[in-house]
ZALO-492958 format. One line per field, with one value per residue (C-alpha): residue in three letters; y negated, x, z. Coordinates in steps of 0.02 Angstrom, whole numbers, plus 50000, padded with zeros to 5 digits. Layout:
% residues N
aa c(ALA	...)
c2 c(Y	...)
c1 c(X	...)
c3 c(Z	...)
***
This chain:
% residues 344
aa c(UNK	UNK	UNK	UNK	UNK	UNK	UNK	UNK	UNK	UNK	UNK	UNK	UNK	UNK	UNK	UNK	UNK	UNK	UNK	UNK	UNK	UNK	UNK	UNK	UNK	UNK	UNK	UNK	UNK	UNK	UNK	UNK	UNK	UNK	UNK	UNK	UNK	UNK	UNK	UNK	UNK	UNK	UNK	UNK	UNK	UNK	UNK	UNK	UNK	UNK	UNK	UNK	UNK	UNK	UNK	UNK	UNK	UNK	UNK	UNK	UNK	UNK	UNK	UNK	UNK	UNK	UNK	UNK	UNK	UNK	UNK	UNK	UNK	UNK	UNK	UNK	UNK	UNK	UNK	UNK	UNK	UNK	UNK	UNK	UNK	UNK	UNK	UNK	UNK	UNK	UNK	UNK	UNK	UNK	UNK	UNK	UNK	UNK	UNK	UNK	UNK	UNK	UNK	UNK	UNK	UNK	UNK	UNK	UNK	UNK	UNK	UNK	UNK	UNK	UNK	UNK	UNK	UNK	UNK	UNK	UNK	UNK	UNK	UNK	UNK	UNK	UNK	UNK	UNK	UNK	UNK	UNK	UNK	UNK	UNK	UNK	UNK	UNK	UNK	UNK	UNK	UNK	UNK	UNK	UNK	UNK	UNK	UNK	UNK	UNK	UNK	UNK	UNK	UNK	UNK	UNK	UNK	UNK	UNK	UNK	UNK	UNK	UNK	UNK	UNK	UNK	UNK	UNK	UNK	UNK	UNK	UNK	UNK	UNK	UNK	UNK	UNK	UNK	UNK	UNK	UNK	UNK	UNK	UNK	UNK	UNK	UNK	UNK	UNK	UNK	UNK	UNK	UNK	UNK	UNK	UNK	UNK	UNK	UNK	UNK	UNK	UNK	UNK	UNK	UNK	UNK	UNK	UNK	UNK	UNK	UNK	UNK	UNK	UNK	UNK	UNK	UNK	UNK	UNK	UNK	UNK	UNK	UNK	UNK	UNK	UNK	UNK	UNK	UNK	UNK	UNK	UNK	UNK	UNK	UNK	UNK	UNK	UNK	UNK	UNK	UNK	UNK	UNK	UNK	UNK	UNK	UNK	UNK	UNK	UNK	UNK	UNK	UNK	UNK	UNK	UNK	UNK	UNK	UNK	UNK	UNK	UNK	UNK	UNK	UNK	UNK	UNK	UNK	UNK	UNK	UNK	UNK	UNK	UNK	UNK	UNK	UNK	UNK	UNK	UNK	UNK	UNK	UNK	UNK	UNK	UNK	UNK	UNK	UNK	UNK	UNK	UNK	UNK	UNK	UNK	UNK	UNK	UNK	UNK	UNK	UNK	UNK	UNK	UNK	UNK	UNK	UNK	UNK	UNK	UNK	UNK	UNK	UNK	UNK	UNK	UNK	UNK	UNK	UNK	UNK	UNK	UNK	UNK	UNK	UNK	UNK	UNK	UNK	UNK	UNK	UNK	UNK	UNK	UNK	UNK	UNK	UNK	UNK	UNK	UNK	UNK	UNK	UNK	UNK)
c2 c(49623	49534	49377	49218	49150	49241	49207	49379	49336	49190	49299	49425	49294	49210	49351	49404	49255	49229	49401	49369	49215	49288	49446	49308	49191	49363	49389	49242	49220	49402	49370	49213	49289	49192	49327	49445	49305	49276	49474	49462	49329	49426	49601	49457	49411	49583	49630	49472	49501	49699	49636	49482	49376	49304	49120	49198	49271	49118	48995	49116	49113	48923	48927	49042	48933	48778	48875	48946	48777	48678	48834	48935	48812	48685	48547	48629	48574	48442	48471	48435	48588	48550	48709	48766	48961	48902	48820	48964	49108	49017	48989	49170	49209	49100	49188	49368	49302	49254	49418	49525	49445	49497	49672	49666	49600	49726	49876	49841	49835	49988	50068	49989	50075	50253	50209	50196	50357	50454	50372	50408	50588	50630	50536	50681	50807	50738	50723	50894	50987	50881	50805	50962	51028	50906	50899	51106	51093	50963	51039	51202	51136	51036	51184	51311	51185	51169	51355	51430	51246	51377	51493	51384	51347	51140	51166	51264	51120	50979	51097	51081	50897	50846	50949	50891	50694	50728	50800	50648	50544	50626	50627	50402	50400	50518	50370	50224	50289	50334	50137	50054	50143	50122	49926	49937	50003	49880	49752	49697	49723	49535	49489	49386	49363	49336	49308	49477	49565	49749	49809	49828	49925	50053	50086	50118	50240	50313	50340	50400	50519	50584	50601	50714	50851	50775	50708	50534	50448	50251	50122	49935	49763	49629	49608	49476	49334	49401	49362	49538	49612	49703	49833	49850	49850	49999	50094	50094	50148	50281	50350	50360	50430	50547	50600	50636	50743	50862	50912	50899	51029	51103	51045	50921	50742	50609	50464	50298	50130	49964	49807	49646	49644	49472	49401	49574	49681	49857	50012	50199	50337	50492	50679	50847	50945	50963	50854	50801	50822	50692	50711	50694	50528	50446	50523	50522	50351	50412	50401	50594	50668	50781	50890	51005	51121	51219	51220	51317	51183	51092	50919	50765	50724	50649	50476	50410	50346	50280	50181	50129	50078	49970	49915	49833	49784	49659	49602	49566	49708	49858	50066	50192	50363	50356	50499	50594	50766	50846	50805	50631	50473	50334	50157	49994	49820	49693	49502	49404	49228	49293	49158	49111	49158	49156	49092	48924)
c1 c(49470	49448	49544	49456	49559	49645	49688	49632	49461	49451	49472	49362	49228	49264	49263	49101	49017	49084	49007	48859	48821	48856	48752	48625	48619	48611	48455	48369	48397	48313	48164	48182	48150	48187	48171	48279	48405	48397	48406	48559	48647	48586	48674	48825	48812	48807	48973	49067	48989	49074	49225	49260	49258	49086	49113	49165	48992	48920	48992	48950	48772	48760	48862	48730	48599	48676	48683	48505	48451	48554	48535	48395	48268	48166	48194	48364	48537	48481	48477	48285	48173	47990	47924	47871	47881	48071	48116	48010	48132	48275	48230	48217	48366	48480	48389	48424	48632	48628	48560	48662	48813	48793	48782	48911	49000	48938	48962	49161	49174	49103	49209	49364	49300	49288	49456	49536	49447	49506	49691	49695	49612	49775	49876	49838	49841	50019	50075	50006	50122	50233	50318	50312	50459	50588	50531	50571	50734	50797	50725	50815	50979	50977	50909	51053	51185	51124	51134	51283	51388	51521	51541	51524	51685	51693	51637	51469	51443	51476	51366	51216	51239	51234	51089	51002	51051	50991	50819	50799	50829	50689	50591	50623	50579	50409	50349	50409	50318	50154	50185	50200	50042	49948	49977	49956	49768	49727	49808	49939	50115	50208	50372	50468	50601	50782	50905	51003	51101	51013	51182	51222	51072	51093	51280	51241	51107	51208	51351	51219	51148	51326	51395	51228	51316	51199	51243	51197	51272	51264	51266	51223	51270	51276	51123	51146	51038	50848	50720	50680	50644	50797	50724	50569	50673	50782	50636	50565	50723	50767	50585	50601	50777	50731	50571	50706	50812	50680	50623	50813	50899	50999	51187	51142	51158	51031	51059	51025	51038	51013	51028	50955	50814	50735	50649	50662	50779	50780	50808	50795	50813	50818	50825	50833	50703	50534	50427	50267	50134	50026	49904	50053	50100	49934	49919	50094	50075	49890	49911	49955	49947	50121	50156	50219	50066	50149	50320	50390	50470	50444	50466	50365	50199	50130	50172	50337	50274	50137	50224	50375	50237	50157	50310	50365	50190	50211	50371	50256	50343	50312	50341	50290	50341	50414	50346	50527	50540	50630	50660	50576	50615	50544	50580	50555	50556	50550	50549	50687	50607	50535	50589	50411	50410	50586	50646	50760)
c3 c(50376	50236	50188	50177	50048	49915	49715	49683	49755	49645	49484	49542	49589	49412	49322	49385	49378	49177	49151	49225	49130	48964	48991	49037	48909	48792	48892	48890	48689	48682	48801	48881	49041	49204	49305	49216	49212	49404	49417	49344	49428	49606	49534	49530	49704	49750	49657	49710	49911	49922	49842	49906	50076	50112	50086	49902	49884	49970	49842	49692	49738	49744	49577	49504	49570	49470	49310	49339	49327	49214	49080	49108	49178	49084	49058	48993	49015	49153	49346	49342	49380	49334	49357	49532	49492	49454	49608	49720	49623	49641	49838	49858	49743	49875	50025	49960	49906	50097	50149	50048	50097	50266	50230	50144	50301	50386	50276	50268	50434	50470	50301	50415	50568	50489	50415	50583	50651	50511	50531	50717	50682	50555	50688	50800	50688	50647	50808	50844	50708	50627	50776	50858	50746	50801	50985	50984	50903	51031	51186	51109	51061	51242	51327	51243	51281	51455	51503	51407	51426	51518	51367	51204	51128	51103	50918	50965	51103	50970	50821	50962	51012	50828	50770	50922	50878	50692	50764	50870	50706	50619	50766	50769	50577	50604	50750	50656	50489	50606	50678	50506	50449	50591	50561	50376	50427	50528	50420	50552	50484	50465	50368	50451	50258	50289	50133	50170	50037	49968	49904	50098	50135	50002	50049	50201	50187	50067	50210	50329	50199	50128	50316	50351	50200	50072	49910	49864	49705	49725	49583	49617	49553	49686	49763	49886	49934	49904	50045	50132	50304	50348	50427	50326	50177	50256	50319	50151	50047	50174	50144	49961	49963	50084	50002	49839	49953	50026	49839	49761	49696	49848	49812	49676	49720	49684	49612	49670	49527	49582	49443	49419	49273	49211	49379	49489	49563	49488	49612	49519	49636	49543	49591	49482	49590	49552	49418	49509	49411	49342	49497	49615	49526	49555	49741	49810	49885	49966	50169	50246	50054	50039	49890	50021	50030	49896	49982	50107	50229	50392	50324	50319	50376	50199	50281	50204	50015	50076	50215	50091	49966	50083	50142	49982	49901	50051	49984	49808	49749	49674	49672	49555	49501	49325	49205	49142	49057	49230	49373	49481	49461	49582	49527	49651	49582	49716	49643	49656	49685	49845	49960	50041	50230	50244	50427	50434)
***
């Protein structure tokens, strides 16, 4: 849903309504046209109603009533209105403001509903295939364990117990990604801020990633004290970094820098693989869109970027995918002075 308060309403509202006016008062010095004027103002109202909450629209409309008739409406720049053809257009302009405001209302929730059908359609679909992988590789490690326990040397037992703990890993990250999207859609994830220290969330991902046989080279300053959600904050990084390990170079490490810069904190995770393409930098963060489709492997369900950019966009951060001549770099800049929400 739509918030009822926000600051970017009030620029989009403002910038509408500034728009409006001066497109009107070129009007009226063309034609001097009431009508066209009030025309106008209404094609306002409509922009502000589908992009904003409906007290927005609401408050628009009676802003572009007062305008109407302090500029437009003789006598000029007084609140009078002598004319009765005035005051009956302006009536109707405020009815049709009131109107359209409520379909708006109603055409974003129905846009949220088919939003939430196609999430929980690619939810299935997800379920159906991607978290079918990991399922079969436990039940088949487990299942091969189970039945030749007697003739496995302890190396084979402890080869099928691990790759059957790293399957249920990926299995965990698959649900929590589907979880954090699911509440992204219906607008539901909360904070909950801590002062925690990002330098200690990096190293160890970078332990759990090197101890896995991967390669992950780790540079940060001290990054201590910033207002994050722990876990969040992990779930994010660990998407990213993992994103830069399915599409690495196979033996080639990726690097991972973390510094302060001005009023945000820096992270560059870089790997030699592929170069995205310039359509893959403007879609990789889309919900369930994977470069994969091209690639022979079983990984990913097109959920992680999109769930680690949603993830820090509600820290007031930001991600992006950094055009370089080889290879892909993703940077993250989460703000330092982030402190708002934090628990006492």
């Amino acid at each position: 849903m739509t918030k009822l308060f926000s600051w970017e309403h009030v620029r989009t509202s403002s910038a509408v309504l500034l728009g409006v006016l001066l497109c009107s008062f070129a009007i009226d010095s063309m034609i001097n046209s009431p009508i066209a004027v009030l025309l106008l103002l209404q094609l306002g109202i409509v922009m502000v109603a589908f992009k904003c909450s409906p007290a927005f629209s609401y408050l628009t409309a009676c802003l572009g009533a007062i305008c109407f008739n302090y500029f437009f409406t003789a006598p000029r720049y007084s609140f009078h209105m002598l004319n009765q053809d005035d005051i009956l257009n302006l009536l109707v302009f405020l009815i049709v403001a009131l109107v359209t405001s409520q379909f708006a209302v109603r055409y974003r929730q129905q846009q949220t509903l088919i939003d939430q059908v196609r999430l929980r359609n690619q939810i299935l679909l997800s379920v159906s295939h991607d978290l079918r992988t990991p399922l079969a590789g436990i039940i088949g490690n487990l299942s091969t364990f189970k039945e030749y326990q007697a003739l496995l040397t302890e190396s084979e037992k402890d080869e099928l117990l691990n790759s059957a703990t790293a399957e249920s890993h990926r299995l965990h990250q698959y649900i929590e990604n589907l979880l954090q999207a699911t509440k992204m859609v219906h607008g539901s994830v909360r904070l909950g801020k801590e002062y925690g220290s990002l330098a200690s969330i990096l190293e160890g991902l970078a332990t759990k990633v090197n101890a896995n046989g991967l390669r992950m080279a780790l540079s940060v300053d001290a990054l201590d004290n910033i207002a994050i959600n722990r876990e969040l904050i992990e779930q994010a990084l660990f998407n990213v970094i993992d994103n830069a390990l399915t599409y690495s170079v196979k033996d080639w490490p990726i690097t991972v820098k973390a510094s302060h810069h001005q009023t945000c904190i820096r992270i560059d995770i870089f790997n030699t693989g592929i170069t995205p393409s310039a359509e893959d930098r403007i879609h990789m963060f889309d919900l369930f869109y994977s470069r994969r489709q091209n690639i022979s492997t079983d990984k990913g369900t097109g959920l992680g970027l999109s769930v680690a950019k949603g993830i820090i966009t509600a820290h007031g951060g930001s991600i992006e995918c950094v055009k370089v001549d080889a290879g892909c770099l993703m940077r993250i800049e989460l703000p330092k002075d982030n402190a708002a929400e934090v628990r006492t």
